[in-house]
C-alpha positions as CSV (number, residue, x, y, z in Angstrom):
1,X,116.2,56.8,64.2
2,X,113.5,54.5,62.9
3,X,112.0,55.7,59.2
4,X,108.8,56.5,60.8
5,X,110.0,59.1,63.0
6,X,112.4,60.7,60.3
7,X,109.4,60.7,57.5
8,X,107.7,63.0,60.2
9,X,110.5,64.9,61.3
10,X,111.2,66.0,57.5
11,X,107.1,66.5,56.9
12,X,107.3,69.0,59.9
13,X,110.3,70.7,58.4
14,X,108.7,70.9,55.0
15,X,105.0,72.2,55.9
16,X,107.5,74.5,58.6
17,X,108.9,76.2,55.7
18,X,105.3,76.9,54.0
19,X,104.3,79.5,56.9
20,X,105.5,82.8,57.3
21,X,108.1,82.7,59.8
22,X,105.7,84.5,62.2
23,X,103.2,81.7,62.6
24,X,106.2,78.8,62.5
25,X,106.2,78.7,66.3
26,X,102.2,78.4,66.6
27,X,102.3,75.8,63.8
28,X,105.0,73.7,65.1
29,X,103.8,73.5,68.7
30,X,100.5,72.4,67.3
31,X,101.5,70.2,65.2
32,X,104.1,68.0,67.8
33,X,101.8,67.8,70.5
34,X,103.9,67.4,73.5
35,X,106.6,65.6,71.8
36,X,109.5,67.9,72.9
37,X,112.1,65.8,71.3
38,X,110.4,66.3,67.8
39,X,109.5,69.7,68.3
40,X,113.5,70.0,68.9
41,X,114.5,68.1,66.0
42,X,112.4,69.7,63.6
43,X,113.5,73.7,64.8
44,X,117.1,72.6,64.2
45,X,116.5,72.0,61.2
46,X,114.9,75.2,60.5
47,X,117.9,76.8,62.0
48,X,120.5,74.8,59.7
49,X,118.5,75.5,56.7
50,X,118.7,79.1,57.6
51,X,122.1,79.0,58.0
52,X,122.9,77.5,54.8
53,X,120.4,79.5,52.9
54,X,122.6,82.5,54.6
55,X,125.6,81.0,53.2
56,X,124.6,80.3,49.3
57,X,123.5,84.0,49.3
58,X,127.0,85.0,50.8
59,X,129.1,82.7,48.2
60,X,127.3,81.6,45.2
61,X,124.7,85.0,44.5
62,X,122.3,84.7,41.4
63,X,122.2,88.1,40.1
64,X,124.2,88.1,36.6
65,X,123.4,84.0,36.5
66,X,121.5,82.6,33.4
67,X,119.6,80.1,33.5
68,X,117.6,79.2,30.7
69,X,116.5,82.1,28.3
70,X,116.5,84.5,31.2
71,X,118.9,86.9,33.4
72,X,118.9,87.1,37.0
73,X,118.4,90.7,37.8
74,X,117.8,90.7,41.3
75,X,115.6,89.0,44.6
76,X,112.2,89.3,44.9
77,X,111.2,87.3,47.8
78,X,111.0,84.4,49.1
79,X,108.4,81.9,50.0
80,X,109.0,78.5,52.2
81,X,109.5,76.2,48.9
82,X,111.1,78.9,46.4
83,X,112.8,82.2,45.9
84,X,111.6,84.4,43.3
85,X,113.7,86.4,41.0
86,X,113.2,89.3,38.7
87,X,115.2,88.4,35.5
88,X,115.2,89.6,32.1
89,X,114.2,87.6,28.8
90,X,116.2,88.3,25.8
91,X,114.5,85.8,23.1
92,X,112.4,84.6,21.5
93,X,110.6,88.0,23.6
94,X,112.9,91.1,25.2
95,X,110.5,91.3,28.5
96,X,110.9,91.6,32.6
97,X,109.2,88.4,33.8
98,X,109.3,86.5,37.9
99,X,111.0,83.7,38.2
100,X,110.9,81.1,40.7
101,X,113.3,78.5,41.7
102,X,112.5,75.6,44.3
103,X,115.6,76.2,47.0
104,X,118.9,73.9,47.1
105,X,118.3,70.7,49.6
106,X,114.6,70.9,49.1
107,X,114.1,67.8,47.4
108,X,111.5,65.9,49.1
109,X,109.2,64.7,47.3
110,X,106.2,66.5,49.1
111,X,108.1,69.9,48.5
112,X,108.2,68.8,44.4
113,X,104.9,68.1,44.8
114,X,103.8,71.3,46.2
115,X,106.6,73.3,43.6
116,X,104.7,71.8,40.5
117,X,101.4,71.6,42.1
118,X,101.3,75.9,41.9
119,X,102.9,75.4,38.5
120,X,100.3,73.7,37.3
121,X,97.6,75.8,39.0
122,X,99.3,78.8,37.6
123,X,99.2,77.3,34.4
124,X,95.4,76.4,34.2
125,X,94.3,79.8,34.7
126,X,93.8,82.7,32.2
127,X,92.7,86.0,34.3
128,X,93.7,89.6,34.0
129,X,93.6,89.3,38.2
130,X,95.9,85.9,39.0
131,X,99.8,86.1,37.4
132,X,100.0,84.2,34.2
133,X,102.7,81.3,33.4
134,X,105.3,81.6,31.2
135,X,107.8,78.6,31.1
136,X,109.3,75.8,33.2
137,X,112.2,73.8,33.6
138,X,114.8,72.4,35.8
139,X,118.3,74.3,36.2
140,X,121.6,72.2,35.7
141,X,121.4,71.8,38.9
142,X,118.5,69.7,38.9
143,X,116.4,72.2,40.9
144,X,112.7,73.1,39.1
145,X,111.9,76.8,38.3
146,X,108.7,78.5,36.5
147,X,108.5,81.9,34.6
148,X,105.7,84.1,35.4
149,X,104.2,87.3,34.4
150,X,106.4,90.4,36.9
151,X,103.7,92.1,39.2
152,X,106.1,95.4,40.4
153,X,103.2,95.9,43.1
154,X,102.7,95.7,46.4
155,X,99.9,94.5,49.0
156,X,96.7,95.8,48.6
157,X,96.7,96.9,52.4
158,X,99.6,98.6,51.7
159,X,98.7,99.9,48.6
160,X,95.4,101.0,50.0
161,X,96.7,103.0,52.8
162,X,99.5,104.5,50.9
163,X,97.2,106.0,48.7
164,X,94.8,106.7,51.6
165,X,92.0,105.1,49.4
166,X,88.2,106.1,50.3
167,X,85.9,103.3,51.0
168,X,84.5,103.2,47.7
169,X,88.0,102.7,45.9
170,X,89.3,99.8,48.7
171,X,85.7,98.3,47.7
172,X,86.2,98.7,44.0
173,X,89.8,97.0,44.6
174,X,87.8,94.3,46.4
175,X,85.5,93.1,43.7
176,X,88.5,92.5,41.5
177,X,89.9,90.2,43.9
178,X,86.7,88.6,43.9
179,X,86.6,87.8,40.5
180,X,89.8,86.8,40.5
181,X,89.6,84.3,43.3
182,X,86.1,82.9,41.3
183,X,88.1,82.4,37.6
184,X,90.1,80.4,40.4
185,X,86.9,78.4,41.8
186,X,86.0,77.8,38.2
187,X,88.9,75.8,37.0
188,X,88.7,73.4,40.2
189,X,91.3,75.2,42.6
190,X,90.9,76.3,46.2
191,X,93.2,79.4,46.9
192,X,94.0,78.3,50.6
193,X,96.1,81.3,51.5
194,X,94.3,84.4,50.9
195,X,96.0,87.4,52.5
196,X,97.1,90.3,51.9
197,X,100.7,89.2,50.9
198,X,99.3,87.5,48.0
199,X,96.9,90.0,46.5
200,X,99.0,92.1,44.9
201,X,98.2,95.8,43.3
202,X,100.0,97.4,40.6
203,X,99.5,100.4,38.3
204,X,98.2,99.6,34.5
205,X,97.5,103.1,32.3
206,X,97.4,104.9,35.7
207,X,94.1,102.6,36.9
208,X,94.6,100.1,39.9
209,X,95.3,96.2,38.8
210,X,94.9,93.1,41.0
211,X,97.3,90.2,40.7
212,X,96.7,87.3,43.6
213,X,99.3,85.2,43.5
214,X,100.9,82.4,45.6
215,X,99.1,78.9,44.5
216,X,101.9,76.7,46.7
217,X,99.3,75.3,49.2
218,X,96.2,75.0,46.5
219,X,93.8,72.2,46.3
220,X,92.3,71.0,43.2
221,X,88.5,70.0,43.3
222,X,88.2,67.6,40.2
223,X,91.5,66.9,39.3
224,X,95.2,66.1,40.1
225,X,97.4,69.1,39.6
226,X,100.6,66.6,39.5
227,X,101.4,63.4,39.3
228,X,103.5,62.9,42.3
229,X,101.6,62.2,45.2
230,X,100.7,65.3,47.2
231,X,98.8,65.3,50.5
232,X,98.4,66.6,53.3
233,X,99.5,64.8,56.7
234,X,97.1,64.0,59.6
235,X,96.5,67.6,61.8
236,X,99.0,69.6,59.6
237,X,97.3,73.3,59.0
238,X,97.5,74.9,55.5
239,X,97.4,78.2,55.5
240,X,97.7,81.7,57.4
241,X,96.2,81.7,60.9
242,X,94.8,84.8,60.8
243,X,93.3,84.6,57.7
244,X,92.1,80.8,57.8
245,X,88.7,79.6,57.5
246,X,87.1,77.0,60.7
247,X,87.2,74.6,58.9
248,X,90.8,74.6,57.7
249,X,91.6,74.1,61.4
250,X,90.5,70.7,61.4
251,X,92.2,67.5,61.6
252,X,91.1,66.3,57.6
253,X,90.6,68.8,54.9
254,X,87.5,66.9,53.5
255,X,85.4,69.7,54.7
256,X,87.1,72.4,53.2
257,X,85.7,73.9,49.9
258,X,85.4,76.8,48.0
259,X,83.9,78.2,51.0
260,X,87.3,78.2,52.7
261,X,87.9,81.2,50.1
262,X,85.1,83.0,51.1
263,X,85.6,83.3,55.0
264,X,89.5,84.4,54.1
265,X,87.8,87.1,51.5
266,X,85.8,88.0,54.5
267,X,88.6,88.5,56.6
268,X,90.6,90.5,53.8
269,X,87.5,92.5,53.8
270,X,87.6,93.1,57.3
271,X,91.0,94.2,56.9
272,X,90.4,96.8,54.2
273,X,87.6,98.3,55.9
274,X,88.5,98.1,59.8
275,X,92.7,98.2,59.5
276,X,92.5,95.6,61.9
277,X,92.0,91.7,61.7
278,X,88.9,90.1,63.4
279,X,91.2,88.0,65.7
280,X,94.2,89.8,67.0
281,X,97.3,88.4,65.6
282,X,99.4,88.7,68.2
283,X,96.9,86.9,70.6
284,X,96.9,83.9,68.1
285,X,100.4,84.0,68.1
286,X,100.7,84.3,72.4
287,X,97.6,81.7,72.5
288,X,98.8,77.9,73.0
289,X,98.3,75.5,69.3
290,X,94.8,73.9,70.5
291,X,93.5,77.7,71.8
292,X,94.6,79.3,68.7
293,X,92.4,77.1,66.8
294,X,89.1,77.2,69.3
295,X,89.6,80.8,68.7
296,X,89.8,80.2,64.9
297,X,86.7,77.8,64.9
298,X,84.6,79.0,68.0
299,X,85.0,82.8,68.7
300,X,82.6,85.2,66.4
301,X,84.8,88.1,65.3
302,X,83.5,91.7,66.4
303,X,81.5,93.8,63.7
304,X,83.5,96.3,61.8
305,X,81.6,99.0,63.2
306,X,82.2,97.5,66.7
307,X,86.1,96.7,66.0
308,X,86.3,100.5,65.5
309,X,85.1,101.2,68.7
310,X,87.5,99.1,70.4
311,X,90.1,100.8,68.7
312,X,90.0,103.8,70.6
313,X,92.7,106.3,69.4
314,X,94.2,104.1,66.7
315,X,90.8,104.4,64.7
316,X,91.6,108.1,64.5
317,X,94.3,107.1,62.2
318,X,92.8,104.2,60.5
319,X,89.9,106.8,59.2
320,X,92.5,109.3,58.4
321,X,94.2,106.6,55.9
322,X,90.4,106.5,54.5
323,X,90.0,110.0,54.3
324,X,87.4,110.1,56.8
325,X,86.6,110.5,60.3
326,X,85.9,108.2,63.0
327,X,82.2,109.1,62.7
328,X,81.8,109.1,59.3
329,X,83.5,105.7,58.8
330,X,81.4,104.4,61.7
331,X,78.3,105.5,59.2
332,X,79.9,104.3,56.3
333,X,80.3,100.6,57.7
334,X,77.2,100.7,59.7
335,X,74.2,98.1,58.5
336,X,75.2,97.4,54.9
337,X,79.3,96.8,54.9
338,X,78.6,95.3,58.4
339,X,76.2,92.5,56.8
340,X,78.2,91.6,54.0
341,X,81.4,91.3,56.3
342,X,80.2,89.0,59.1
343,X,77.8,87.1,56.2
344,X,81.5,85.6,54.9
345,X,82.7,85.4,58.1
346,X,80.2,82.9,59.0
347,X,81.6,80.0,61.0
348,X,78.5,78.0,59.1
349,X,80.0,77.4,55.6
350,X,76.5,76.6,54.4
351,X,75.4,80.6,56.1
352,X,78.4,82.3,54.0
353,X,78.0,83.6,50.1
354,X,77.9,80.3,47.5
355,X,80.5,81.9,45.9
356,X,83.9,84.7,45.2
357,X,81.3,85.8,42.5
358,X,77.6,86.7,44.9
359,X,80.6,88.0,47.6
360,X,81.8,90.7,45.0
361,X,78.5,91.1,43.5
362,X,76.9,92.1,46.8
363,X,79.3,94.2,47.1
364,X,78.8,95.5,44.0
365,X,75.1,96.7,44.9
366,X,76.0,98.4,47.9
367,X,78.2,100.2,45.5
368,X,75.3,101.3,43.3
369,X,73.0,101.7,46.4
370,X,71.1,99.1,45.6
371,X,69.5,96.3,48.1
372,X,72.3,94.0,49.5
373,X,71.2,90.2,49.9
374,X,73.5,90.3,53.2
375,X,71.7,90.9,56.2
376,X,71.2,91.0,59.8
377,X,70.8,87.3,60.9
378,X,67.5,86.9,62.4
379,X,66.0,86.3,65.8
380,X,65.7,82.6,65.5
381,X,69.3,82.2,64.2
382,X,70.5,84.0,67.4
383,X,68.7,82.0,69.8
384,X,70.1,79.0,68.0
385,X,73.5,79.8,68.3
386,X,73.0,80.7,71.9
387,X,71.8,77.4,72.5
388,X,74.7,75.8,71.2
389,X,77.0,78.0,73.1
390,X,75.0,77.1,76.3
391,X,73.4,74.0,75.4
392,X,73.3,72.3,79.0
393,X,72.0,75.4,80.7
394,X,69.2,75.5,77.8
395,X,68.5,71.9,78.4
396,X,68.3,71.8,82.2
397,X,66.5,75.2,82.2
398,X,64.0,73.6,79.6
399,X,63.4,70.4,81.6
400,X,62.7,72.6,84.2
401,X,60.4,75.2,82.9
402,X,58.5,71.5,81.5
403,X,58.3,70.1,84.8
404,X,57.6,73.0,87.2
405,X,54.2,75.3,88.1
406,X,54.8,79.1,87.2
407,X,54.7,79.9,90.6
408,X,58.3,78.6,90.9
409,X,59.4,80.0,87.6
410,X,61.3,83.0,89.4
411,X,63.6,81.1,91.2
412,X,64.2,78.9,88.9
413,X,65.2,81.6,86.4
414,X,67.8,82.8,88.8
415,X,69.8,80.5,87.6
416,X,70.6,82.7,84.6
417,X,72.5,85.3,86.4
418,X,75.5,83.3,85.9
419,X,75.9,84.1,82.2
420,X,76.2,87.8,80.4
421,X,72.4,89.4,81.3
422,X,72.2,90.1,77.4
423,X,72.4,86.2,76.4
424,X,70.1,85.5,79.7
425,X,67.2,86.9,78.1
426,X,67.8,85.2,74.7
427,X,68.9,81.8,76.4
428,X,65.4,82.4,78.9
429,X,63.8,83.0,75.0
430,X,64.6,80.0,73.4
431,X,63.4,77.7,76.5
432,X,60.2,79.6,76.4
433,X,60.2,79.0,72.5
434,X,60.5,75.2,73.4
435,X,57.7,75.4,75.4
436,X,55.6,77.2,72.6
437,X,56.0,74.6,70.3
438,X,55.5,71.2,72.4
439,X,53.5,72.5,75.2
440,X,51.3,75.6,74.5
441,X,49.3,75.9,77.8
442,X,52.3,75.7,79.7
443,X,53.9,78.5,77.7
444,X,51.2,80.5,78.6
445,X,52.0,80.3,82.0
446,X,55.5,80.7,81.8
447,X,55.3,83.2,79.6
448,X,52.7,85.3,81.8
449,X,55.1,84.9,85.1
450,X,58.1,86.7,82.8
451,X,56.0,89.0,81.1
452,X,55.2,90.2,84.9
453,X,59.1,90.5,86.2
454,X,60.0,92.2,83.4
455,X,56.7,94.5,83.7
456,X,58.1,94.7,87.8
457,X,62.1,95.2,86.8
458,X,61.5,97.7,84.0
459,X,58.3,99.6,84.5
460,X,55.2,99.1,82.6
461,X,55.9,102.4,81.0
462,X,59.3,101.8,79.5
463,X,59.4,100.9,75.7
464,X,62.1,98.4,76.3
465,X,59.0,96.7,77.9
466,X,57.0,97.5,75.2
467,X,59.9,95.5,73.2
468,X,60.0,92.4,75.0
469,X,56.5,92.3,74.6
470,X,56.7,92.3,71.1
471,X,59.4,90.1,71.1
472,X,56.3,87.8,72.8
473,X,53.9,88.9,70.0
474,X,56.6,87.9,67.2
475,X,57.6,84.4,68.6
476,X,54.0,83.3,68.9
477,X,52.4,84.9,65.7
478,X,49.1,84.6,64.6
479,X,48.6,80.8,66.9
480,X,45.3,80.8,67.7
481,X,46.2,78.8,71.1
482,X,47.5,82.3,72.6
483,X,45.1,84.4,72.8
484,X,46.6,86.8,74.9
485,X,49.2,87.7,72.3
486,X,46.4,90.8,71.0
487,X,46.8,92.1,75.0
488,X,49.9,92.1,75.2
489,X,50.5,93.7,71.7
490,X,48.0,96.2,72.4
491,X,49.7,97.0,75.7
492,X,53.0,97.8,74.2
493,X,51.3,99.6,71.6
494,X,49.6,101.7,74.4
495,X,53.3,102.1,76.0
496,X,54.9,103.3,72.2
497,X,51.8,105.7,71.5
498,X,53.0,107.7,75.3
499,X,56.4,107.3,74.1
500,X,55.5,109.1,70.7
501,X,53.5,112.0,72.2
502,X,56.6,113.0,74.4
503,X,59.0,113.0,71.4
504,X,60.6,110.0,71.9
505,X,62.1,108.7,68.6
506,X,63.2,105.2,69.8
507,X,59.7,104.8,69.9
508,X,59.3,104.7,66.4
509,X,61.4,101.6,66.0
510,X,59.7,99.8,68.8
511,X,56.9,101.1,66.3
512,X,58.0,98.9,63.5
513,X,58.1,96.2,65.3
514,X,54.3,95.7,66.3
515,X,53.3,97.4,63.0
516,X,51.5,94.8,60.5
517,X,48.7,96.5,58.6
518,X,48.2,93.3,57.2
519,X,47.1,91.5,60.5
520,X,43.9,92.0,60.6
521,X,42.8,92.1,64.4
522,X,40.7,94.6,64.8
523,X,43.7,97.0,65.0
524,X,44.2,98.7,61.9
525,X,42.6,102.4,62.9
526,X,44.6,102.3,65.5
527,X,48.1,101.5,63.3
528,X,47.2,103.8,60.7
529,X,47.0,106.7,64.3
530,X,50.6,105.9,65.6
531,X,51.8,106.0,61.8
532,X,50.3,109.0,61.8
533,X,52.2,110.1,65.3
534,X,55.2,108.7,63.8
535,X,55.5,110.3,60.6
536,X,55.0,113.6,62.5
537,X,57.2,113.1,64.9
538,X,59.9,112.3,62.3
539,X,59.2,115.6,60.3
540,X,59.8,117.4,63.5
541,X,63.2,116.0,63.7
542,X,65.8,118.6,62.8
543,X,68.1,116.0,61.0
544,X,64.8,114.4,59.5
545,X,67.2,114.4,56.5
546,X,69.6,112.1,57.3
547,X,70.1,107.9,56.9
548,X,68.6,106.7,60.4
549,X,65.1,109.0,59.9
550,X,64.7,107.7,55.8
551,X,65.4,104.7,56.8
552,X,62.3,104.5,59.5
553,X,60.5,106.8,56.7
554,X,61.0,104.1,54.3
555,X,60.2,100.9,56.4
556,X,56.9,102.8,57.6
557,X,55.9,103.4,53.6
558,X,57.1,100.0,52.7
559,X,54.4,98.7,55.0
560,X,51.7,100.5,53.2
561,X,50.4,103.5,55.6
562,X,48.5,105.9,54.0
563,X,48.9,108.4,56.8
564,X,50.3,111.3,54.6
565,X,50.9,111.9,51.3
566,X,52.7,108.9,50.6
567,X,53.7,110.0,46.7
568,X,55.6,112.8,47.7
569,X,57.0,111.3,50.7
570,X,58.5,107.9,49.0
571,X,60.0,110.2,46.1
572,X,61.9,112.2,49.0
573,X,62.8,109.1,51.0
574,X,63.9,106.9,48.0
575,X,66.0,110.0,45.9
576,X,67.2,111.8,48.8
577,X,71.3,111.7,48.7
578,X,71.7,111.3,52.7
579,X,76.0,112.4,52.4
580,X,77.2,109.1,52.6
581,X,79.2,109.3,49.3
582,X,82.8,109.4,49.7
């Protein structure tokens, strides 16, 4: 065997033993490509290693072994570079500390990187919320250890459902990691391997403490951690699938930064809320190395509120553990919790919080019912990402809606029906958006042809009409060069006013969306009358109490109606407790 092939044989076998044995398999077959030889080698090695590692605990156990100033009391765990121990100091201090010791036959020099690489990191850090560093050395044996502050806790998903933890108290949990992770960001070091493993939560005078632990695959920022030489090898993954950033899934780790953190704090968010992960483990896991991570970078994860609803019976128990119901919970994550979420889970880095510290912090203000900065993303971000999922149907749709007469345009947009109806519309949108900026006469043709199908295919009556034409209105603004924009938004207006004198709330929202007291077109009267409608029709609501009407209560007074008395109106919208309180 030539000393290329056995330097990446025992590289494999090293980064092997950082993963959780449940993502080993996924890693390796990754990693090896179709080499079957390799992938061969590299698991019997794995398997020797276990054997022997089977054997020293048979023959030579550590509990009752000294080795420095401290007793072996018992196992902890066990990680891919070390074992940890719970052992006993006697002096200069009588105290219960961690200790861990690199295992026997790991003596590469990329594991002793990695070993004092966490030592170090460990070392540089001074926060109630990451486990603090006691002492180092080597054994007689010649094998490294560290001494670290004992956490006797347990996950915080664990310790979270255990308890059966409300929202607000998983949340509150949360923010601590946050901070945690951001004293972390501070001193230069990227986490890497977020999860719930390595958040750990134990009980200080009877109030909830978080310790994250587990440096061993952290990367400094602005400085070298050790002095051996410590990298990582071409297309080698660091971290936990299911908990690892898009970027972590490519072939160099020049893109990852603290933002990595973020997207895994998202996911351990996700976790805490929803029970469930945004991808499905187990279809990682089943999924082949270069599916696993188009998954990972490609595929947006599923609101909470909608990974809930795929749950079917299961959420039953999952709001049980919360000590709530499916409804409720679906309330309680609904709009705010749902923002913050997906806004870390961003596959943008640049779209995701700056930092640990604005994550927590946003979360903190949802806490105090206060404005989140999280939101909904908006229309134009949507149609982007559409085009980029789609981007030769867009283009040859767009070259054709450039070159063609509106009198084709029907058959032309046929051509849609062979993606999801939903992302035909916004797809057909962002061509027409095309249009709207380079060619403005020919967006008012093609724009007067759709307007019509949808007028045929939905009824000029129906406020999802009344919608699209307002989607119209919004996308050209206040151009001058479409003059039929005040038609069509007075049409949908007419539709919503029809709407609102037959009860219909939806109409209200559809509402909201034309409504711009500001724009002054000649229009106001007739805003400030269906404000008027709508506030009516909203105090005729039985449950005109709860979150959906204040919020349509308080978007309508936010845009400066004077319909009713406004006074008393805002002070019941804006101090009304609507039940969502755990």
């Amino acid at each position: 065997m030539d000393i290329e092939r056995f330097r990446r044989i025992r590289n494999l076998f090293d980064a092997a033993l950082d993963r959780d044995s449940d993502w080993r398999d996924a890693f390796l077959k990754e990693a090896c490509g179709g080499d079957q030889q390799l992938l061969a080698e590299v698991e019997q090695l794995l398997a020797d290693d276990e054997a022997t590692a089977g054997v020293d605990k048979a023959r030579r156990p550590m509990e009752g072994q000294r080795i420095g100033n401290y007793e072996i009391l018992s196992r902890l765990g066990e990680g891919g570079m070390g074992i940890v121990y719970l052992a006993e100091q006697r002096e200069p201090l009588q105290r219960r500390v961690a200790l861990k010791i690199m295992k026997s036959g790991l003596d590469s020099s990329r594991v002793l990187a990695r070993f004092e690489s966490e030592r170090q990191a460990l070392a540089l850090m001074n926060h109630p919320g990451v486990a603090k560093v006691f002492d180092a050395g080597v054994t007689e044996g010649g094998r490294p250890y560290f001494v670290m502050e004992y956490v006797p806790g347990i996950s915080i998903t664990e310790f979270c459902d255990r308890r059966q933890l409300p929202l607000r108290d998983r949340l509150k949990l949360f923010i601590q990691v946050c901070d945690a992770i951001h004293h972390a960001h501070q001193k230069g070091l990227i986490h890497r391997d977020i999860k719930p493993s390595n958040v750990l939560v134990t009980d200080l005078d009877g109030a909830p403490v978080v310790k994250v632990i587990d440096f061993g695959v952290t990367k400094a920022i602005n400085q070298p951690l050790t002095d051996r030489t410590l990298f990582t090898e071409h297309g080698m993954l660091v971290g936990t699938p299911a908990y690892m950033s898009p970027e972590q899934t490519g072939t160099t780790a020049v893109d990852v930064d603290t933002r990595s953190d973020i997207y895994s704090l998202g996911v351990l968010l996700y976790e805490l809320l929803v029970g469930a992960l945004p991808h499905d483990p187990q279809l990682l896991k089943q999924a082949a190395g270069a599916e696993m991570l188009r998954i990972i970078r490609e595929e947006d994860a599923p609101k909470p509120t909608t990974r809930i609803e795929e749950l079917g019976k299961t959420a039953e128990t999952i709001a049980r553990q919360r000590q709530t119901d499916v409804r409720s919970l679906l309330r309680f994550l609904k709009g705010d919790l749902d923002w913050i979420t997906m806004r870390a889970l961003e596959k943008d880095p640049s779209r995701r919080y700056a930092s640990a510290s604005e994550f927590g912090a946003d979360v903190g203000r949802y806490l105090s019912e206060e404005p989140v900065y999280a939101g909904p993303p908006g229309a134009a971000y949507r149609i982007r990402k559409l085009v980029r999922k789609h981007r030769m149907i867009v283009l040859a749709a767009s070259a054709v809606f450039l070159s063609m007469t509106a009198g084709t345009i029907v058959s032309t947009l046929m051509y849609f029906r062979a993606v999801d109806e939903r992302e035909r519309v916004q797809i057909e949108a962002a061509a027409l958006q095309a249009a709207l900026r380079d060619q403005p006469d020919l967006y008012a043709k093609l724009a007067a042809e759709a307007i019509r199908r949808h007028r045929i295919a939905l009824g000029s009556d129906n406020l999802e009409f009344a919608r699209y034409l307002a989607n119209h209105v919004a996308m050209i603004g206040l151009s001058s060069e479409q003059p039929q924009r005040q038609a069509w938004r007075r049409e949908a207006l007419e539709i919503t006013e029809r709407a609102l004198d037959r009860g219909d709330m939806t109409a209200v929202d559809v509402f909201l969306t034309l409504a711009d007291p500001s724009d002054d077109t000649g229009e106001k009267d007739y805003l400030t009358k269906l404000a008027s409608k709508s506030f009516a029709l909203l105090q005729q609501q039985p449950n005109k109490d709860d979150r959906t009407s204040l919020e349509l209560l308080a978007d309508l007074l936010e845009r400066g109606f004077q319909a009713i008395d406004t006074d008393a109106e805002s002070e019941r919208v804006y101090s009304s407790d609507s039940g969502d309180t755990e």
